[in-house]
N, C-alpha and C positions, 0 to 999 in steps of 0.2 A: 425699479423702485421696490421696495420695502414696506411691509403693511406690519406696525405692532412690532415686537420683540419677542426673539425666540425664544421660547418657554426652558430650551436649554442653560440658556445665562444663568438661570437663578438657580440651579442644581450644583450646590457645594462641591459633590464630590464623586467620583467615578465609582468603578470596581476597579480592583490591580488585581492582575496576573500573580497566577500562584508560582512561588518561585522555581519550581518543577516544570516543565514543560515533557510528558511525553511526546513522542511523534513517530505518527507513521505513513509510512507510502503505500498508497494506493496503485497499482495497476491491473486492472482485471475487464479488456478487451469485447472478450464474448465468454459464452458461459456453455464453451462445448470444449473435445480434446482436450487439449495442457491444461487448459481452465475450466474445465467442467465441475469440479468442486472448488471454485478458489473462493468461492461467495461461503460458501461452509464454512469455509478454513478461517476466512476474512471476519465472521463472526463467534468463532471460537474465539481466536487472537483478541477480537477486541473485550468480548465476554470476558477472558483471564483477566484484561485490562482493570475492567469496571469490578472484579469481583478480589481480586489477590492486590491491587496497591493498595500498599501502608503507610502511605506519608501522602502528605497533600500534593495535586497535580492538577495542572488544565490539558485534559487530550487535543490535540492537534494533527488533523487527519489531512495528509495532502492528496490529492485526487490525479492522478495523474492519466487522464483520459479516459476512465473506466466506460463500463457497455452502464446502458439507462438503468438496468437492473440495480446495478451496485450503486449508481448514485443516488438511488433512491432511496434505497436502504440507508447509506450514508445520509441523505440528507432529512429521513425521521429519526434517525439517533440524534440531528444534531438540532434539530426540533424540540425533542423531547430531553436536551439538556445533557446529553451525555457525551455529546461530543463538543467541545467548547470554541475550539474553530474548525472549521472547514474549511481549505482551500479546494477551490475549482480549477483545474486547467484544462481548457479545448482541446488542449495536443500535447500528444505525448514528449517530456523534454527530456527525457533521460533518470536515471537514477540521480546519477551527478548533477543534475540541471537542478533537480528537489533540492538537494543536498544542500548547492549554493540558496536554493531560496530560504528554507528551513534552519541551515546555520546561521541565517542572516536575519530573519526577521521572528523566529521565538520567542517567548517572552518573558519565559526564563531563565536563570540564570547555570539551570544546571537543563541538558537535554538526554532524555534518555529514549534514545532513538530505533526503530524495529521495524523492519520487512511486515508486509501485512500476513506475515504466514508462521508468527514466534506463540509462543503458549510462554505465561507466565503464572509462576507457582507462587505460592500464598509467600509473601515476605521478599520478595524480591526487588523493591527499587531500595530501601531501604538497607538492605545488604549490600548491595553495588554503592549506594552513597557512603556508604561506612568507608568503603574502598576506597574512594573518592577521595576522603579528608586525612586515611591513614598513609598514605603516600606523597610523596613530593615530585611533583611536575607530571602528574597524570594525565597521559595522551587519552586513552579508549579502555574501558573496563568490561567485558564482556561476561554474562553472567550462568558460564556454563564449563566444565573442562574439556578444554580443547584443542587439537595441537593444531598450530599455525604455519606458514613458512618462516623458517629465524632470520630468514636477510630482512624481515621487515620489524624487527625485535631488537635489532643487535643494540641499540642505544639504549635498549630497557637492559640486555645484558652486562652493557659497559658500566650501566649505576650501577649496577647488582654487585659487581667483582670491586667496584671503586668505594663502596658501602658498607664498613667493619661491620654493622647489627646485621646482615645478611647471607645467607649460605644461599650459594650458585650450585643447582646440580644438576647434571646431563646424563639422562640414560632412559628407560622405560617404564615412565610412571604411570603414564595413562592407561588405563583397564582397557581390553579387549572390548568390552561390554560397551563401555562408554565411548569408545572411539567410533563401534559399528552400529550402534545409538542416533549417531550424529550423521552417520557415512551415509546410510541407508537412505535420510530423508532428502539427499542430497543427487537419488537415484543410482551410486553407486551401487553393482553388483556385490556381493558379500566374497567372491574371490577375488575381482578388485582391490576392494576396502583390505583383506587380509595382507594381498603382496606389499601394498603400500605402508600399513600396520608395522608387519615385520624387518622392513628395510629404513623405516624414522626411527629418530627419537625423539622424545623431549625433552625440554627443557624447564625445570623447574626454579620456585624461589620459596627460601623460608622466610618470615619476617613477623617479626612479635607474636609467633608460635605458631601463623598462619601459613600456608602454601599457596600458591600461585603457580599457573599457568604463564611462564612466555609467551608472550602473542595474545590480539583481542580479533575477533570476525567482526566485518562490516555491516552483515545482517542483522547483528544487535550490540548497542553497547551504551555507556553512560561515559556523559565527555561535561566536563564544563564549556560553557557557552562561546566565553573569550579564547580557549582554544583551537576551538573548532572555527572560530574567524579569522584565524591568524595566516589558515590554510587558503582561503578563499582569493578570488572564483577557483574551482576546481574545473577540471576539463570535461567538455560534456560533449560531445560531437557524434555520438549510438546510445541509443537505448541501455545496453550494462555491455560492460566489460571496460570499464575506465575506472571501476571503483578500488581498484589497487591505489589510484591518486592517493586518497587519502590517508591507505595507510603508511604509502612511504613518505608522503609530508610529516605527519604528524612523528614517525622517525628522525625526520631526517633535523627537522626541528628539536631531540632531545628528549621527546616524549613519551611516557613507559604506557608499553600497551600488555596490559595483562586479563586474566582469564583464573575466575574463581574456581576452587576444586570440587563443589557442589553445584550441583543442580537447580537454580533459579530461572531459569528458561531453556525451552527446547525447539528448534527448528522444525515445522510440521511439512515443508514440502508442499506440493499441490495436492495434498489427499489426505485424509483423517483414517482411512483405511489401516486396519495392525499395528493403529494406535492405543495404548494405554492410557489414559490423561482423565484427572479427575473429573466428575462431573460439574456443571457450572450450574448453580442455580436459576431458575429463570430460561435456558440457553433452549428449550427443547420447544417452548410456546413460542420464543420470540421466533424462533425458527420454524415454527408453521405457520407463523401469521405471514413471515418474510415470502413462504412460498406459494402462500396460497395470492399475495400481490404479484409478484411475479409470475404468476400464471395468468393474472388480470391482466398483462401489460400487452397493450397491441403489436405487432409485430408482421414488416410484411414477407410476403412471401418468400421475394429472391433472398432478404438477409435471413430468413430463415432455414432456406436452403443449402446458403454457404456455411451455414454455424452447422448443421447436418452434414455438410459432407466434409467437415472440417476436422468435427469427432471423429467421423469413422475415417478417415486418414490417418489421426492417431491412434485410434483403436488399432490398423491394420500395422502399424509402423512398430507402437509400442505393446499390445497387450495379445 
C-alpha cells in the first residue's frame, strides 16, 4: 500500500543534460608498480578537465574496478559536484565493455571521450567541436598531431581525393619533436620511436586553409553520439587490446577519422615525471588533502604486502 503522494508528482521539471558529455574511463587496480602514480595522473587529467573546458559539459567518469583509494577520490569529486555522473562497476569489463556502456547511455549528444591519463590545454573541446561541424560524416576527431595506421583511415582518404576543395598529401609532415612527444609517453625507447619515425609517413589534408592529420587515437577523441551507436556492441572479451574494433568500424562505415595539427591534448602515460604541463590552479591542495586520506585508509596486511612486492617487481623489471 501506499501512504500520501510523492512529493515528486508536483515537481514541474527536471535538470537536462548539457549537450556535451565528457567521459572518461577509470582503471587504477592498486597504487604500486605500473600504477604507482596513476592516481596523480588521474587528477591532473581530470584537473585539466575542470580548469581548460570552454563550452558547456556534464563530466561522466566510469569506474571501472578501481582500488578503494581511487573510488574515493572519485566519489568526493562527485560529491562535491564536479563529477556529474559516476558509474561504478565491481569488475573489470574491459575497455570495450565501457565503451558499449558509455556510447550507449550518455547524454549527450556530442561525446568527447579520454583514457584517465590525457592533459587537456585551455580551449580544447571547443576546437575539436569546430571539427566536428566543419566536416561531413565525422567518424573520431582527435586532438593532437599524430600519425596513425592508414589502413584504418583509407575511407577518410577516399573523401579526401573524391573532394575538389581539398588537397591529399603524403610525405613527412609530422615534426620529430611532436611524434617523440607522443612516442615517449607510450614507453617507447627514443631509438625505437626514431627507426619507426624514419621509415612512416604521413598523411596529410588541406581544407578551408586548415591541415589535418589522417587517422584519430582511441585514447582520445570527439565523436557525435549517434555515430558511435551505429558501431555497437563492440567486442569485449580482455581487458584492452580489442580497441582497434572501433576504429576499423567506424572506417569501415565511411567515417573520417582525423587529427588536428596543434596541440589540444597530450597523452601523460602512467607518470608525470619529464613532464612540462601547465600548472592547474587548485591541483597542489586538492592533492594533499587526496594524500593525506589515503594515508587514513585501512589496509590489511597480506594486500599490502602484494601491492609491495608488486612495486618492486616492477621496479626490478623496468626502472
Amino acid at each position: 500500500m501506499r501512504i500520501g503522494q510523492n512529493p515528486a508528482k508536483f515537481i514541474g521539471e527536471v535538470a537536462q543534460p548539457k549537450p556535451i558529455t565528457v567521459a572518461v574511463i577509470t582503471y587504477i587496480p592498486f597504487l604500486a608498480g605500473y600504477y604507482a602514480e596513476s592516481l596523480d595522473v588521474l587528477e591532473v587529467c581530470l584537473g585539466s578537465i575542470w580548469q581548460n573546458t570552454d563550452l558547456a559539459y556534464d563530466l561522466l567518469v566510469f569506474d571501472n574496478a578501481s582500488c578503494p583509494e581511487v573510488r574515493s577520490y572519485l566519489q568526493e569529486a562527485h560529491e562535491r559536484g564536479k563529477i556529474q555522473f559516476l558509474w561504478l562497476s565491481d569488475k573489470n569489463i574491459g575497455k570495450s565493455g565501457a565503451w558499449n556502456i558509455l556510447f550507449g547511455g550518455a547524454p549527450g549528444e556530442i561525446i568527447a571521450y579520454a583514457d584517465s591519463d590525457i592533459y587537456f590545454y585551455p580551449g580544447w573541446l571547443s576546437a575539436l567541436v569546430r571539427v566536428l561541424e566543419r566536416f561531413p560524416s565525422v567518424g573520431m576527431v582527435t586532438g593532437m598531431p599524430l600519425w596513425s595506421p592508414p589502413e584504418y583511415a583509407d575511407q577518410t582518404v577516399r573523401w579526401a581525393r573524391g573532394t575538389p576543395e581539398v588537397e591529399l598529401r603524403q610525405g613527412r609532415f609530422l615534426a620529430w619533436e611532436d611524434y617523440w612527444r607522443h612516442a615517449r609517453s607510450l614507453g617507447k625507447t627514443e631509438a625505437e620511436a626514431r627507426q619507426h619515425f624514419e621509415s612512416s609517413q604521413d598523411t596529410c589534408l588541406l581544407y578551408r586553409g586548415e591541415r589535418y592529420f589522417v587517422g584519430a587515437g582511441h585514447f582520445q577523441f570527439v565523436a557525435k553520439k549517434q555515430v558511435l551507436q551505429q558501431v555497437l556492441p563492440l567486442p569485449s572479451e580482455r581487458p584492452m587490446g580489442q580497441v582497434r574494433a572501433l576504429d576499423i568500424a567506424l572506417n569501415e562505415k565511411g567515417y573520417l577519422r582525423l587529427s588536428t595539427a596543434q596541440w589540444w591534448v597530450q597523452h601523460l602515460g602512467n607518470t608525470l615525471r619529464g613532464l612540462d604541463l601547465p600548472s592547474l590552479a587548485g591541483a597542489a591542495e586538492e592533492g594533499e588533502g587526496r594524500k593525506a586520506h589515503r594515508r587514513g585508509l585501512p589496509s590489511k596486511l597480506i594486500r599490502r604486502w602484494l601491492i609491495w612486492l608488486n612495486h618492486k617487481t616492477f621496479e626490478w623489471l623496468y626502472q
